[in-house]
C-alpha positions in Angstrom: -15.1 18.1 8.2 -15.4 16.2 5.3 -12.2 14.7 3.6 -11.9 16.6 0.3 -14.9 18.8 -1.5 -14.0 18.3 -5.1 -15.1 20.9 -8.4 -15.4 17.7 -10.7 -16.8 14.8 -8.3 -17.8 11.0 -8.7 -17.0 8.2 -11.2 -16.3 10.2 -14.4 -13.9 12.8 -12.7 -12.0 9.1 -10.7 -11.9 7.9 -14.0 -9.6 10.6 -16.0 -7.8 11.1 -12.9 -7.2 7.7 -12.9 -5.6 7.8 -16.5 -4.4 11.1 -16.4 -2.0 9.7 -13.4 -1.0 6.1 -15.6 0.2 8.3 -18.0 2.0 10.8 -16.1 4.6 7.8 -14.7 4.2 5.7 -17.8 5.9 9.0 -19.5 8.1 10.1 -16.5 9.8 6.9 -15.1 12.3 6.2 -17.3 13.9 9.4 -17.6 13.5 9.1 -13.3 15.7 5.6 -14.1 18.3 7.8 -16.4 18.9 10.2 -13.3 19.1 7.8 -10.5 21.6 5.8 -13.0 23.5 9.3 -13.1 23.3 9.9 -9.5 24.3 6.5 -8.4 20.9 5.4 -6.9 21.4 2.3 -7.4 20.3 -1.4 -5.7 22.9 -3.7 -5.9 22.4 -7.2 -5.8 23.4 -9.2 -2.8 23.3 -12.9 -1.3 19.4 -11.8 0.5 18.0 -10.2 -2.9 16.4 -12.0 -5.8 18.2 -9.2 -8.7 21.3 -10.3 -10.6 22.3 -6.8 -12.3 22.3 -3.0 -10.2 18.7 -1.3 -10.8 17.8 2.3 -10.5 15.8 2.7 -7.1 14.3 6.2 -7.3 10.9 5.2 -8.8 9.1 6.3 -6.4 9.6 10.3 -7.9 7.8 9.5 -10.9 5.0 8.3 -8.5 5.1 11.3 -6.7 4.4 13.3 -9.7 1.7 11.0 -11.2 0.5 11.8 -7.9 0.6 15.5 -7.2 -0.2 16.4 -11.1 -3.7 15.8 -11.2 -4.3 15.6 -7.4 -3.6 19.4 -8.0 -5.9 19.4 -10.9 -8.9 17.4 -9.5 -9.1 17.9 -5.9 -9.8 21.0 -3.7 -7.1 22.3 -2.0 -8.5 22.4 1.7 -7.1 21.7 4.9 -7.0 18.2 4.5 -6.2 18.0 1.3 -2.7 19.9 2.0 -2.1 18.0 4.6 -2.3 15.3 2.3 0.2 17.2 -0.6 2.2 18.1 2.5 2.7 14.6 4.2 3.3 13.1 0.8 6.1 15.6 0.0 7.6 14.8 3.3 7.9 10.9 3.3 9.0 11.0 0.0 11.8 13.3 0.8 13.0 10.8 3.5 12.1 7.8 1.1 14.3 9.5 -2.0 17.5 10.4 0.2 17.2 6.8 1.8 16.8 5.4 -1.6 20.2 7.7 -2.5 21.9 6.4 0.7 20.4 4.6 3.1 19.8 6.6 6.4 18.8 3.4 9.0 15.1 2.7 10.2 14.9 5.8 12.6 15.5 8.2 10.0 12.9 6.7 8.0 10.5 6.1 11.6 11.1 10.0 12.0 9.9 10.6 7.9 6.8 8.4 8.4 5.9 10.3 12.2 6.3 13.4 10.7 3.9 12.9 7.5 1.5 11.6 9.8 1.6 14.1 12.2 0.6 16.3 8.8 -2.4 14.5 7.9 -3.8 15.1 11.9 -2.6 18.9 12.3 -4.7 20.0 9.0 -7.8 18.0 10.4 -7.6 14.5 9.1 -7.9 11.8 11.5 -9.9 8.7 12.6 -12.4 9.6 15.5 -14.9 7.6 14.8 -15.7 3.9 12.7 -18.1 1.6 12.2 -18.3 -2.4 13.6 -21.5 -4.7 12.5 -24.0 -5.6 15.3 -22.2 -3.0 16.9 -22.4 0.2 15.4 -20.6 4.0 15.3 -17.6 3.9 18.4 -16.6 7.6 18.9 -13.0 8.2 19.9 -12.1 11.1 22.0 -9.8 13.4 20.7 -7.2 11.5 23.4 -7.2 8.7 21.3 -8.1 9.5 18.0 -4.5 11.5 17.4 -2.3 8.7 18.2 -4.5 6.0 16.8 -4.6 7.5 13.7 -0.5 8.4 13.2 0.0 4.6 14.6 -2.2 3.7 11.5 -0.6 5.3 8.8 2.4 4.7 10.0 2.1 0.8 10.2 0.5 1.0 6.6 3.5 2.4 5.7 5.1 -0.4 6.7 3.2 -2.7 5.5 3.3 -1.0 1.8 7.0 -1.2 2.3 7.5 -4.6 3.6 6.0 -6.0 0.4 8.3 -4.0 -1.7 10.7 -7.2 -2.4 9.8 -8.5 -5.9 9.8 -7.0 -9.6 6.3 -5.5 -9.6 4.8 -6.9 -6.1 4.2 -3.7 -4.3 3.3 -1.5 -7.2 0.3 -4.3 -8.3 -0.7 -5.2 -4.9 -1.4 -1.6 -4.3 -3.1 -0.9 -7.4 -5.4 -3.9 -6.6 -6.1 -2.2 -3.3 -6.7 1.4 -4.4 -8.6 0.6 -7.4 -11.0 -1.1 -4.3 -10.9 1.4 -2.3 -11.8 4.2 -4.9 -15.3 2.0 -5.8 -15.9 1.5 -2.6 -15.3 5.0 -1.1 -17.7 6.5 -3.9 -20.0 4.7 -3.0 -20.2 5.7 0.5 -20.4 9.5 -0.6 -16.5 10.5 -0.7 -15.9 11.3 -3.9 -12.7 12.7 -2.9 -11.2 9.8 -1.0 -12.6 7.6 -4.2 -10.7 10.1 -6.6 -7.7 10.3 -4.6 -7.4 6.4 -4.6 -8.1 6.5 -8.1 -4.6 8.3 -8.8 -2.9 6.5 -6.6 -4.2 3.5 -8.5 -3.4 5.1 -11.7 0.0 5.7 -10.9 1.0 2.3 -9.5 -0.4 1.0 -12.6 1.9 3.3 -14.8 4.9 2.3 -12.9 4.4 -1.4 -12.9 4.7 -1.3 -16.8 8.4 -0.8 -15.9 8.7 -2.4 -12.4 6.9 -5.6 -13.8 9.4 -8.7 -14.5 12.2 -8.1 -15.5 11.9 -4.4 -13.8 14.3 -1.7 -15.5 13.4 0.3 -12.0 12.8 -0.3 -8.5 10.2 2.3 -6.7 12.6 2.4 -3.2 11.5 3.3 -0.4 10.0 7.0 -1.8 7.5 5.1 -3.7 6.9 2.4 -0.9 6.2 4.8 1.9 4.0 7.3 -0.4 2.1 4.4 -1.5 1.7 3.2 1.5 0.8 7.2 3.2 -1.9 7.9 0.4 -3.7 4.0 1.2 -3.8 5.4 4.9 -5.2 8.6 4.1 -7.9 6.7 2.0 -8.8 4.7 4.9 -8.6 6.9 7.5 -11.3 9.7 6.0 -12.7 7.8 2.9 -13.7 4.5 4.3 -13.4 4.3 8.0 -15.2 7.0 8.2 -18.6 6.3 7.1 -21.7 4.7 9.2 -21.4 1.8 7.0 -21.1 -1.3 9.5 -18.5 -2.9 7.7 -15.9 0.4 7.6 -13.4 -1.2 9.8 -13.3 -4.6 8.0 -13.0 -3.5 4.6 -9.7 -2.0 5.0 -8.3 -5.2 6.8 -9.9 -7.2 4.3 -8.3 -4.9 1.1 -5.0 -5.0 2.7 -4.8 -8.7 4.1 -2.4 -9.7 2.4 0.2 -7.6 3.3 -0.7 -7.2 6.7 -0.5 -11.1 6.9 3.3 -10.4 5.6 4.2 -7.9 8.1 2.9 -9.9 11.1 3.9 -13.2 10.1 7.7 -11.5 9.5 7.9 -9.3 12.8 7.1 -12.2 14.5 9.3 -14.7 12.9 12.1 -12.1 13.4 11.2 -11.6 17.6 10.8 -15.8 17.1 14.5 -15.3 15.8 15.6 -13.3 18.1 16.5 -11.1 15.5 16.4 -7.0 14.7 12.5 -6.8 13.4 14.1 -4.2 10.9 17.0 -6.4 9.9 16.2 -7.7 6.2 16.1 -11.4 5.0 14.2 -13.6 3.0 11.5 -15.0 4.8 8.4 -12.6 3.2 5.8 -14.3 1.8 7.4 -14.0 -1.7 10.6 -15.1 -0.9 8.7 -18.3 0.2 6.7 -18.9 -3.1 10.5 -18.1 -4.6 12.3 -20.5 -2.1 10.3 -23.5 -2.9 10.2 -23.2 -6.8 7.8 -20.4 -8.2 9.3 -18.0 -10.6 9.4 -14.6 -9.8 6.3 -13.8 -12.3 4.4 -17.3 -11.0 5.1 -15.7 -7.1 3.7 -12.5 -8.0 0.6 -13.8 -9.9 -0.4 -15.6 -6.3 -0.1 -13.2 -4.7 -2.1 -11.0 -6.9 -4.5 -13.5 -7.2 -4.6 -13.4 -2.9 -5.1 -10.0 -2.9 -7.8 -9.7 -5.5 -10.0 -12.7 -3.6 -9.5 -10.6 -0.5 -9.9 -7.5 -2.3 -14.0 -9.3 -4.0 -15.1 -9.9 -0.3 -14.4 -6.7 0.7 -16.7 -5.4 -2.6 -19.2 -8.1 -1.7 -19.3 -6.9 2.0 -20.4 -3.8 -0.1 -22.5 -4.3 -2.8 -23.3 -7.9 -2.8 -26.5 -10.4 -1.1 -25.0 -11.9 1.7 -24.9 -15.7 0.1 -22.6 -14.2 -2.1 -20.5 -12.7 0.7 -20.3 -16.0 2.2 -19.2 -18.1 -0.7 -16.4 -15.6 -1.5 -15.0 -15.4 2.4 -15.0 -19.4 1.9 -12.8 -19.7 -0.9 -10.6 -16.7 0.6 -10.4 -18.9 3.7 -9.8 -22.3 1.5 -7.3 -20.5 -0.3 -5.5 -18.5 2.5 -5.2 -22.1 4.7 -3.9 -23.7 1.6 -1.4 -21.0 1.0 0.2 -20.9 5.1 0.3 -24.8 4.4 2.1 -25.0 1.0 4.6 -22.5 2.5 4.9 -24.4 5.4 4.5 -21.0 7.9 2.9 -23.4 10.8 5.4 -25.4 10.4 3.7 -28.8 10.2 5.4 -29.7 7.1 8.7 -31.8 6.9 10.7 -29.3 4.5 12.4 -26.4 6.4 14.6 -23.3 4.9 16.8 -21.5 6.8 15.6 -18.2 6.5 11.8 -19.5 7.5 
């Protein structure tokens, strides 16, 4: 089955969504920030975060509805496409009362299972993808279920893991989605495309109040949504498609943070520490930790994910010089990033929380 059938489909119909969902949170999120204020949602600062002052946390409800506003409005309401609505209402429950008082990681691993397990039961999962040279591998319906909750689960993750500077996650993803909505257009999903487009729209929205100095954090209820909307992208509106690059372009479009995630799991196992136990050894704290503001940090990493973000699009649409010259200076880059924050560890400097 397809991923979503859509009355108004292609560019145009991506392109109001898109704005339609901006404005939504633009409008919504600091009324959002008043209630979590009244509630006591609050993030306090600590010796491990970068924050001086207490900041609302419960951004991530005026994502939800930038998100389920016009996802009602321009998308079918299938069977996938509930399980989409229905997955995204779940983790977000389990990110908002985490983000009112924190629950611990297996309340949160239970949240993320669960919304998963949505996306599969109404028909949505990866059981097939493309490799180049290689072609179409077909997955049996043995291995196609759990591969696809372990997928959108670790994206999760990896959405939330990068949720640790004023307006990191929220333009990271928008960088990501707005990729992702081009790209799965032009493979003929229209749906995926306009589904990315909102979520684009509505990271966008947010980060004109998450940006530096943010009046509002997204929590985890915007983190994990974020993070299960990029997975249900991928997992019907890029991977599958006989193009012979479906599998790289969603490792390309979200390097970055997968580089994050692995580099700080295995630092933590390295440690010998809890791999769910905070600290300040992400990528950003390391751009922070040896000088870089919090808007200079940010910008890299921006800039990171864009480079990443134009190979993908030249994997795509681009000759394959062109392809070629971009992966080079995302490689020249990348090396000169893991060596200015010493994460091989052949420099002389050292922090602590490396």
């Amino acid at each position: 089955m397809d991923f979503i059938e859509t009355p108004i489909a292609g560019t145009r119909a991506a392109v109001i969504a898109f704005v339609v969902a901006a404005a939504i949170v633009f409008v919504v999120t600091p009324t959002v920030g008043s209630i979590a204020r009244l509630v006591g949602a609050m993030d306090e600062p600590n010796a491990r975060k970068i924050h001086a002052d207490p900041i609302p946390r419960l951004g991530g409800l005026a994502i939800f509805f930038g998100f389920m506003i016009p996802a009602l409005f321009f998308l079918d309401l299938n069977s996938q496409m509930k399980g989409v609505l229905a997955g995204a209402s779940i983790i977000t429950l389990f990110g908002a009362v985490d983000d009112f008082r924190p629950t611990g990681p297996l309340v949160k691993f239970a949240g993320q299972f669960i919304a998963a397990a949505c996306l599969v039961y109404y028909g949505m999962r990866i059981d097939y993808f493309s490799l180049p040279y290689i072609g179409t591998i077909n997955l049996a319906a043995a291995a196609a279920v759990p591969l696809t909750i372990l997928w959108v689960v670790a994206l999760v993750n990896i959405v939330n893991f990068m949720d640790g500077m004023d307006g990191l996650a929220a333009g990271v993803c928008t960088i990501a989605a707005g990729t992702f909505a081009v790209i799965a257009i032009s493979l003929g999903r229209p749906g995926a495309g306009i589904l990315a487009a909102i979520l684009a729209g509505t990271t966008l929205g947010f980060l004109r109040h998450n940006f530096f100095p943010a009046s509002i954090f997204m929590g985890d209820s915007g983190s994990m949504l974020l993070g299960f909307i990029l997975a249900a992208v991928t997992v019907n509106g890029v991977l599958k498609s006989v193009a012979a690059v479906t599998l790289i372009i969603p490792l390309l479009i979200m390097g970055v943070p997968m580089f994050d995630l692995s580099l700080t799991i295995l630092r933590r196992v390295k440690n010998g520490q809890n791999i769910f136990r905070p600290d300040r050894g992400h990528v950003h704290h390391r751009l922070f930790n040896i000088g870089f503001s919090q808007r200079k940090a940010v910008f890299v990493l921006y800039f990171w994910s864009t480079l990443m973000s134009a190979v993908a699009l030249s994997m795509r649409f681009a000759p394959g010089f062109v392809t070629v010259i971009l992966a080079g200076v995302a490689i020249g880059v990348s090396l000169y990033l893991i060596y200015l924050l010493d994460i091989l560890q052949v420099r002389s400097r050292r922090h602590p929380d490396y």
